[in-house]
Backbone as numpy.savetxt, mean C-alpha at the origin, in Angstrom:
# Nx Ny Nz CAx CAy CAz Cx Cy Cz
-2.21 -5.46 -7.19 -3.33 -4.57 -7.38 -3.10 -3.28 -6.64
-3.35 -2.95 -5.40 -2.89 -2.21 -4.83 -0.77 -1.80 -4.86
-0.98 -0.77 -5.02 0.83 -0.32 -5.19 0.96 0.97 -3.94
1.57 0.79 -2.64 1.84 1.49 -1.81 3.27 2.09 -2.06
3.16 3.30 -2.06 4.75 3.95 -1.84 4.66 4.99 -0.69
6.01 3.96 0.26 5.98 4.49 1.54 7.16 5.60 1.47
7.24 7.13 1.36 8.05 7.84 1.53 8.74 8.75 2.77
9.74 8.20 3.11 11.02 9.02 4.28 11.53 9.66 4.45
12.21 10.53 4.79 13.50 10.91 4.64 14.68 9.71 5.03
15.66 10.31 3.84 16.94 8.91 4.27 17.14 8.68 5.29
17.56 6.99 5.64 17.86 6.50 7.05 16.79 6.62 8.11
15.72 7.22 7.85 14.49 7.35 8.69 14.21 5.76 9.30
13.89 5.11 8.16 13.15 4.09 8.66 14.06 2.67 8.42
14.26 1.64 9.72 15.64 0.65 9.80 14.81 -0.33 8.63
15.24 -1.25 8.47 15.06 -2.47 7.86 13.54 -3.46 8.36
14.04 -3.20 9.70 13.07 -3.54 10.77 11.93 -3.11 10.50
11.86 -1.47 10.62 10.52 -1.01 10.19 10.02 -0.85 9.04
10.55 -0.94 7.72 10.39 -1.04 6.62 9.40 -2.87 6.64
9.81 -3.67 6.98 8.95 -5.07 7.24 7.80 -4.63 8.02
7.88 -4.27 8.98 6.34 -3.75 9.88 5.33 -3.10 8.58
6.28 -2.06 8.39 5.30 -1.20 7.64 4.55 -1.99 6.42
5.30 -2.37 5.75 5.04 -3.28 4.39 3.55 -4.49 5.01
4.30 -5.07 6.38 3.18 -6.06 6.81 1.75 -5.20 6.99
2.29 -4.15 7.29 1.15 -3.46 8.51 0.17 -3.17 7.27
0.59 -2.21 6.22 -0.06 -2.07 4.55 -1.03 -3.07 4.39
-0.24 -3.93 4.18 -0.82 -5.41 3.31 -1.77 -5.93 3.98
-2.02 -5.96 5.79 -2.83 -6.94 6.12 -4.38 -5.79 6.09
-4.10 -4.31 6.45 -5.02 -3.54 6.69 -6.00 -3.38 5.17
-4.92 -3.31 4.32 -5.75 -3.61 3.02 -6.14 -5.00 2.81
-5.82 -5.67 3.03 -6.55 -6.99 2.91 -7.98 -6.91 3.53
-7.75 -6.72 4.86 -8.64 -7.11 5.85 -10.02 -5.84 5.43
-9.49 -4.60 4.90 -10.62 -3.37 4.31 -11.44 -4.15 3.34
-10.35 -4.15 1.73 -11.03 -5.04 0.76 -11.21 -6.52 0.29
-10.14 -6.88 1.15 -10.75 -8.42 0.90 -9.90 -9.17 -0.18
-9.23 -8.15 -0.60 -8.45 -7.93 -1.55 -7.03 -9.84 -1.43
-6.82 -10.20 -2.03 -5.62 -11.22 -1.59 -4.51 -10.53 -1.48
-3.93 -11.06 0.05 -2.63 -10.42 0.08 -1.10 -10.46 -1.16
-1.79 -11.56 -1.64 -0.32 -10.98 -2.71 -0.69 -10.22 -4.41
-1.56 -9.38 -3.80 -1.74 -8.21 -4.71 -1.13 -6.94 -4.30
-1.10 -6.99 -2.94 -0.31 -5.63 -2.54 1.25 -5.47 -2.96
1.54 -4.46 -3.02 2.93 -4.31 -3.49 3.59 -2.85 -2.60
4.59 -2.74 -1.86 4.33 -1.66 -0.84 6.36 -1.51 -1.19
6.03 -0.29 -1.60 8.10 0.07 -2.11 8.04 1.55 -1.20
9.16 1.52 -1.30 9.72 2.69 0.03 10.53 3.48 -0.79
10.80 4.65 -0.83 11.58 5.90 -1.49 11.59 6.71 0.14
13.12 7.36 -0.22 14.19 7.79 0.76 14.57 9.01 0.04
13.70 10.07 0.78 14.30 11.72 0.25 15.23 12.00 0.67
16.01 12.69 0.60 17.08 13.99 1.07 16.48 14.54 1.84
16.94 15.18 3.24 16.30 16.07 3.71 15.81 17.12 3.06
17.16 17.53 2.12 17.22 19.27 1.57 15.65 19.07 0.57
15.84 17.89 -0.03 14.21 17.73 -1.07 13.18 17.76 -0.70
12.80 18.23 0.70 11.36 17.70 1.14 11.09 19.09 1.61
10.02 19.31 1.07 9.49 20.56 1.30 8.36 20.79 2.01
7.43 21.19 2.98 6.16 21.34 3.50 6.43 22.55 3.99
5.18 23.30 3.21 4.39 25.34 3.93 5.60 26.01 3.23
6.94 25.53 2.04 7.45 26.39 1.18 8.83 26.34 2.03
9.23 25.51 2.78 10.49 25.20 3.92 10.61 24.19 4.19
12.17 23.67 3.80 12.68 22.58 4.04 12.16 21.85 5.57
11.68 20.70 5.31 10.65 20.06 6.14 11.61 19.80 7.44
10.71 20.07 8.70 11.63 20.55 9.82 11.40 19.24 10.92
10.37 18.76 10.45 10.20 17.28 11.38 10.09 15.99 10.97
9.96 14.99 11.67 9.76 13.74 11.05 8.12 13.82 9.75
8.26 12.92 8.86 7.22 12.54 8.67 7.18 11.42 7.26
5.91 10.82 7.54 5.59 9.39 6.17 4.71 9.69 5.29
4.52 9.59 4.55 3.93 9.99 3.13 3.30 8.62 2.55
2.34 8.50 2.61 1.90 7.01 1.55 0.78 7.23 0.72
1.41 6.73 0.17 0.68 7.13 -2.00 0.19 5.70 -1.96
-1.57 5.75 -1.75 -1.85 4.15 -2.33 -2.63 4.39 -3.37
-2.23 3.58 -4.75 -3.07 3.21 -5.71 -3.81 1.78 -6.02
-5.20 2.00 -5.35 -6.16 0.93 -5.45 -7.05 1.01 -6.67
-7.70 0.02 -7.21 -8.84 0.07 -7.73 -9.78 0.71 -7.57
-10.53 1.11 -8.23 -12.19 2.19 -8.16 -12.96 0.81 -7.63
-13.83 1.42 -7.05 -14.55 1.07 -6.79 -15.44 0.27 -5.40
-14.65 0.73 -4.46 -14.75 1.11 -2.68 -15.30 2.04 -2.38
-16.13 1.33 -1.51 -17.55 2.54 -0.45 -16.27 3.73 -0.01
-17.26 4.90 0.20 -16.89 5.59 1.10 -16.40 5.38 2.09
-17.42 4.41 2.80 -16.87 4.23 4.09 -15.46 3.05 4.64
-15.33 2.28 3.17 -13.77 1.46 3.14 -13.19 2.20 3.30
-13.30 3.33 1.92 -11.87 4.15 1.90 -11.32 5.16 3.08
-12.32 5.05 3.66 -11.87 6.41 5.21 -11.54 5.19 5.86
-12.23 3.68 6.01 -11.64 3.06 7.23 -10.25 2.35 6.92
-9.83 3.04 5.88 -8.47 2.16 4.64 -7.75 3.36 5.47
-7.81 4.64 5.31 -6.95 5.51 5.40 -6.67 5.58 6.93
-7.76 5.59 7.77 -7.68 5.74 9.20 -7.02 4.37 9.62
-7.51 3.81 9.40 -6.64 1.90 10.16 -4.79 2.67 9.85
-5.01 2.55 8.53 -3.33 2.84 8.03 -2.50 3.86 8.51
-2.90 5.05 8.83 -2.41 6.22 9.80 -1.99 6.03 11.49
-2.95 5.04 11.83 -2.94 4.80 13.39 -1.96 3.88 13.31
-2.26 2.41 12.47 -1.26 1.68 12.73 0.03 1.80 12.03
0.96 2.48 10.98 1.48 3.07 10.91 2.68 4.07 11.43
1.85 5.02 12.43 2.61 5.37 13.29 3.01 4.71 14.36
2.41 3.80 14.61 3.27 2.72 15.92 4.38 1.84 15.39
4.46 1.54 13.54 5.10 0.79 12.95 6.12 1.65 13.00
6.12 2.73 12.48 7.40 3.88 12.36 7.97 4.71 13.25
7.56 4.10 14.42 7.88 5.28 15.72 7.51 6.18 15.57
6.22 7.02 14.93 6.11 8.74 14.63 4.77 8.68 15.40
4.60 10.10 15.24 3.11 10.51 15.74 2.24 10.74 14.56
1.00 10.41 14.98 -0.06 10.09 14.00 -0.29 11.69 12.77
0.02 12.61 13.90 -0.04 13.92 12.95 1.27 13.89 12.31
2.00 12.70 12.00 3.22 12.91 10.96 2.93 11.89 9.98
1.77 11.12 9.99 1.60 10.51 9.05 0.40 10.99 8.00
1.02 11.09 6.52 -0.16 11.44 5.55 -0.30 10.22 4.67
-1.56 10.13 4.39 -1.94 9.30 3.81 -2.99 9.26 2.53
-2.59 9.20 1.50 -3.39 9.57 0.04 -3.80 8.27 -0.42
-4.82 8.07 -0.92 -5.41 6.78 -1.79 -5.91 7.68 -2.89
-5.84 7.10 -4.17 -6.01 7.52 -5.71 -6.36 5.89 -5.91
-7.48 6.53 -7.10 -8.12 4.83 -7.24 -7.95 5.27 -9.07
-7.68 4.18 -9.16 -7.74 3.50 -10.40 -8.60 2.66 -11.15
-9.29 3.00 -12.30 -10.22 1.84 -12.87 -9.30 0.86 -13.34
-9.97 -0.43 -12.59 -9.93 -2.13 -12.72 -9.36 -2.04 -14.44
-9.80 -1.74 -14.83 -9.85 -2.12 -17.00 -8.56 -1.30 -17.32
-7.81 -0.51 -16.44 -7.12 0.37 -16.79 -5.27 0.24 -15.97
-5.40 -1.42 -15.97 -4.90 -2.05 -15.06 -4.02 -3.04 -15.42
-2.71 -3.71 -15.57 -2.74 -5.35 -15.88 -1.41 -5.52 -14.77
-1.74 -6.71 -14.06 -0.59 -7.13 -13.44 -0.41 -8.91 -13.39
0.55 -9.27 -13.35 0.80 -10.40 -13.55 0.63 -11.15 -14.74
0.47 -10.24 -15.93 0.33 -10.12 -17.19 -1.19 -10.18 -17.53
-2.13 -9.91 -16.78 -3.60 -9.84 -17.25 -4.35 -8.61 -16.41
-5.16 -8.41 -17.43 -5.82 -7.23 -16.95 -6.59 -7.54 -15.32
-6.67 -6.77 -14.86 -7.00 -6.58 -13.07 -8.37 -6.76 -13.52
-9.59 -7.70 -12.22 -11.10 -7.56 -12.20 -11.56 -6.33 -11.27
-13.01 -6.53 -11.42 -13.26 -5.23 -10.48 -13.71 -5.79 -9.12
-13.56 -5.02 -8.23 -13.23 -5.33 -6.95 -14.53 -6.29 -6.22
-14.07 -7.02 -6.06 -15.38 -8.32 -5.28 -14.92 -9.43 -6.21
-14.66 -9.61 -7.82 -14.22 -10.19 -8.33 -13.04 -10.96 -8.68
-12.26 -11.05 -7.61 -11.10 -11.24 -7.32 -10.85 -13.29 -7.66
-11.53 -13.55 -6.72 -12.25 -15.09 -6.64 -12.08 -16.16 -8.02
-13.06 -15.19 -8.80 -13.17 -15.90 -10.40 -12.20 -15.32 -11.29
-11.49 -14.34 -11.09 -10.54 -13.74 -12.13 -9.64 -15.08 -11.82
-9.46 -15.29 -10.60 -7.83 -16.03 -10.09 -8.19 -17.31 -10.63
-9.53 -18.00 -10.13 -9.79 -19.09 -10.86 -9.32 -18.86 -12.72
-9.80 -18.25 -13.06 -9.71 -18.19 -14.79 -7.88 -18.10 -15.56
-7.22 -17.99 -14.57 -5.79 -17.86 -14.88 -5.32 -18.99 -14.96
-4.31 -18.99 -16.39 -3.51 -20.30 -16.34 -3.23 -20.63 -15.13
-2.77 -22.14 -14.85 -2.80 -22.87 -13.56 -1.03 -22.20 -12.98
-0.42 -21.78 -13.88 1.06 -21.93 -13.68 1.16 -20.23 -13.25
0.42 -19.41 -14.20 0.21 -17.32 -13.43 -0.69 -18.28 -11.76
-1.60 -18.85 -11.42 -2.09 -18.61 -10.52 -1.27 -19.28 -9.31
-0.68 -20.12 -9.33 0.49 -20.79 -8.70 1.61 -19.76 -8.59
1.78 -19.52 -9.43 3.24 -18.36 -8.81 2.77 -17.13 -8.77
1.77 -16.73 -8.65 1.00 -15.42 -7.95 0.40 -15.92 -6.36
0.24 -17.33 -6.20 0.07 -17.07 -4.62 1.02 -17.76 -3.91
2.23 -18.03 -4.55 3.08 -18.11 -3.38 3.84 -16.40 -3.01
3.44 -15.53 -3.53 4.14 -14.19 -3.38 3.43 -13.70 -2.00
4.78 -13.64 -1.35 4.78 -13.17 0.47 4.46 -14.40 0.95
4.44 -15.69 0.75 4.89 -17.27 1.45 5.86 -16.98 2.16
6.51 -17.30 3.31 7.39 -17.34 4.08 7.95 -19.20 3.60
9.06 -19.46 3.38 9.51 -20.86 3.01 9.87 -21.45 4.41
């Protein structure tokens, strides 16, 4: 449901912190909407220095970029405490300072949606959509992010 893209510059961020970050995503959105953790999906893209541009000049300091696309339909006050949780904790995940982290949420209507081959519910509805799925989509949709 949620699709995070965490953007770097190359080699920025180890292996190590690429797992923080991904964890750090997933539990803060969980814990905002309530959302099940294996709806999140959190992919990382690695610029070039020379490609990154900020104020019209090749970008001169560190910084993270995260593009989240959630569902419509979160209070006001989720979506600022979605963006603020994720900025603070974030920068402790990535070694940066908080003024190097940006953070965008774009929401998406639920109906305008399908993952795991069925259309997405709207948000609170999470519960009975999962119930209503063949037994075999809802079984191998929650072992995703199981540790074995």
């Amino acid at each position: 449901m949620p699709t995070y893209v965490v953007t770097a510059a190359a080699g920025r961020l180890s292996q190590l912190q690429k797992a923080a970050i991904a964890e750090t995503i997933t539990r803060i959105h969980n814990q905002v909407t309530a959302a099940p953790t294996y709806f999140a999906q959190v992919i990382f893209k690695a610029i070039a220095p020379d490609d990154w541009f900020m104020g019209g000049a090749p970008l001169g300091h560190e910084s993270l970029f995260v593009h989240g696309h959630i569902r419509a339909g979160r209070s006001a006050v989720d979506r600022k405490k979605l963006v603020t949780q994720l900025a603070s904790e974030l920068a402790k995940a990535a070694s940066m300072e908080t003024r190097s982290i940006w953070v965008y949420i774009a929401e998406l209507p639920s109906r305008a949606m399908i993952e795991f081959g069925h259309v997405l519910p709207e948000p609170g509805d999470e519960p009975a959509w999962t119930d209503s799925l063949p037994a075999e989509d809802r079984s191998w949709m929650q072992k995703i992010g199981k540790r074995s």
